[in-house]
C-alpha positions as CSV (number, residue, x, y, z in Angstrom):
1,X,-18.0,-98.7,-0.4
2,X,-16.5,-95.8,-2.4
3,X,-15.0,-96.3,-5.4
4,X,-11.5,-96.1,-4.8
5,X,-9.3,-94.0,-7.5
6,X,-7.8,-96.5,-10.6
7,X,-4.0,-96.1,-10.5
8,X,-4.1,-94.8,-14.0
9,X,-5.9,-91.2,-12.6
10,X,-3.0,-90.5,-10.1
11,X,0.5,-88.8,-11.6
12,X,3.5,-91.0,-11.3
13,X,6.0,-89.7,-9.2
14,X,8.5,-89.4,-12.2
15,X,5.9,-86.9,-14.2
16,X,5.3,-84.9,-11.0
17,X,9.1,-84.3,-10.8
18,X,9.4,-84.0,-14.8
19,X,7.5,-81.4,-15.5
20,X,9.0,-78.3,-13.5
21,X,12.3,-79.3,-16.0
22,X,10.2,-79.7,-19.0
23,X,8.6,-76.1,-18.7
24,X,12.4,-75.1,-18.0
25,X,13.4,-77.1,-21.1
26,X,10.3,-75.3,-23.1
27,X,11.4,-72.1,-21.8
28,X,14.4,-71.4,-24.4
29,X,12.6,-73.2,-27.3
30,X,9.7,-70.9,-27.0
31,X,9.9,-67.8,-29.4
32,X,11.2,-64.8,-27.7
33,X,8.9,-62.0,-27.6
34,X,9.7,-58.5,-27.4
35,X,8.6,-57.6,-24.1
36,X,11.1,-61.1,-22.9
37,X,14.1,-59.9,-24.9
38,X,13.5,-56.5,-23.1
39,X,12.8,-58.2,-20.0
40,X,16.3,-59.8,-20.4
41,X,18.2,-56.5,-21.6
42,X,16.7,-54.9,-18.5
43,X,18.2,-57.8,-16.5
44,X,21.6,-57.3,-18.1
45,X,21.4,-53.9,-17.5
46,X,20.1,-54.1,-13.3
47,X,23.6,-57.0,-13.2
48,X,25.7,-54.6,-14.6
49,X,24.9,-51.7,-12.7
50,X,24.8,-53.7,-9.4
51,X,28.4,-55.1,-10.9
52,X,29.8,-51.4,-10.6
53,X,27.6,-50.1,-7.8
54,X,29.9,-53.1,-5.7
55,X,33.3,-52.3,-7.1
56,X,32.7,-48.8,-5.9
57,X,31.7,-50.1,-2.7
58,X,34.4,-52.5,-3.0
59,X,36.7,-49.3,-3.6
60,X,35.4,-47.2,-1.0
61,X,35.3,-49.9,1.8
62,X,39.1,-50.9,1.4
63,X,40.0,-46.7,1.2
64,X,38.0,-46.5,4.6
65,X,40.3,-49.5,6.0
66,X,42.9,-47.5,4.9
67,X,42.5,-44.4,6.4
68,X,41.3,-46.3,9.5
69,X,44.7,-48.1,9.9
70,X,46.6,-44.9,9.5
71,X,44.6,-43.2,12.2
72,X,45.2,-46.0,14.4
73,X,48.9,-45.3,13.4
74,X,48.8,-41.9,14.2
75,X,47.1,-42.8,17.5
76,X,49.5,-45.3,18.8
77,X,52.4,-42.6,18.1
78,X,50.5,-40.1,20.1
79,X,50.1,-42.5,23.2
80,X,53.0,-41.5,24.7
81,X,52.3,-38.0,24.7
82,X,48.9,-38.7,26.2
83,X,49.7,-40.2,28.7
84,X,52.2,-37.3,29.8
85,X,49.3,-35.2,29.5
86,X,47.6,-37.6,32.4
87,X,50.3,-37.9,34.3
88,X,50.6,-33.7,33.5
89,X,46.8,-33.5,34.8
90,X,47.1,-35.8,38.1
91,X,50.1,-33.7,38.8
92,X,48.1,-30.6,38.8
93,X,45.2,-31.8,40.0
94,X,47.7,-32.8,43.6
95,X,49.4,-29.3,43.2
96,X,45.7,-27.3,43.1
97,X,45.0,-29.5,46.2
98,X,48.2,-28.5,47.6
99,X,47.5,-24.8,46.8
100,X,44.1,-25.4,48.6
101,X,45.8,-26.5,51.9
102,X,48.3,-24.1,51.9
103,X,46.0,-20.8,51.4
104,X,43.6,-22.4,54.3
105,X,47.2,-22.5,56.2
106,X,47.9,-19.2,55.9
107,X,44.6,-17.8,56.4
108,X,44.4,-19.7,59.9
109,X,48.2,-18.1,60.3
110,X,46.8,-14.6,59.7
111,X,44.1,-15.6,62.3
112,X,46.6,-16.2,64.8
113,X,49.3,-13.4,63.9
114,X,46.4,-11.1,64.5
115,X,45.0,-12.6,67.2
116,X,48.6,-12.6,68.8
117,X,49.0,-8.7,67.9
118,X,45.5,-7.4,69.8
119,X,47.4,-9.2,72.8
């Protein structure tokens, strides 16, 4: 039979799940060296800068939803006018179609008149 592990060699739960928050509690106490304190000056500096890069965003997403809504202003008061301008184009559209069938009228008219004068 193996020897089985003593209970003394195996970590208690409550040490496994202390330590993470003991290095964490270290962490401040520890002396700060240079390369940390610039570390954390580059860190404030990266927040700040993404702090400003968003308000621009920010700034330039709410002027885009502003000149959105007052072309969709602009739009709805030209609607009217559009659609005169398709009821305009069906109109001509039946009128080219009437020219059609009245120049194939008169050409079969022409046909006939002269047809009727070689008599």
């Amino acid at each position: 039979m193996a020897d089985a592990p003593s209970d003394a060699s195996l970590p208690v739960e409550e040490d496994v799940e202390k330590q993470p928050s003991k290095k964490v509690e270290d962490g401040p106490k520890a002396p700060m060296t240079k390369a940390t304190a610039e570390d954390y000056k580059l860190l404030e500096k990266m927040n700040q800068v993404t702090i400003q890069k968003y308000g621009d965003m920010r700034t330039i997403t709410s002027n885009i939803a502003t000149s959105m809504q007052n072309l969709n202003d602009k739009f709805k008061s030209l609607q009217p006018y559009l659609d005169q301008i398709d009821q305009v184009e069906e109109s001509v559209a039946n009128l080219e179609q009437a020219a059609y069938r009245l120049d194939a009228y008169s050409k079969r008219l022409e046909l006939k008149f002269k047809q009727l004068e070689k008599r």
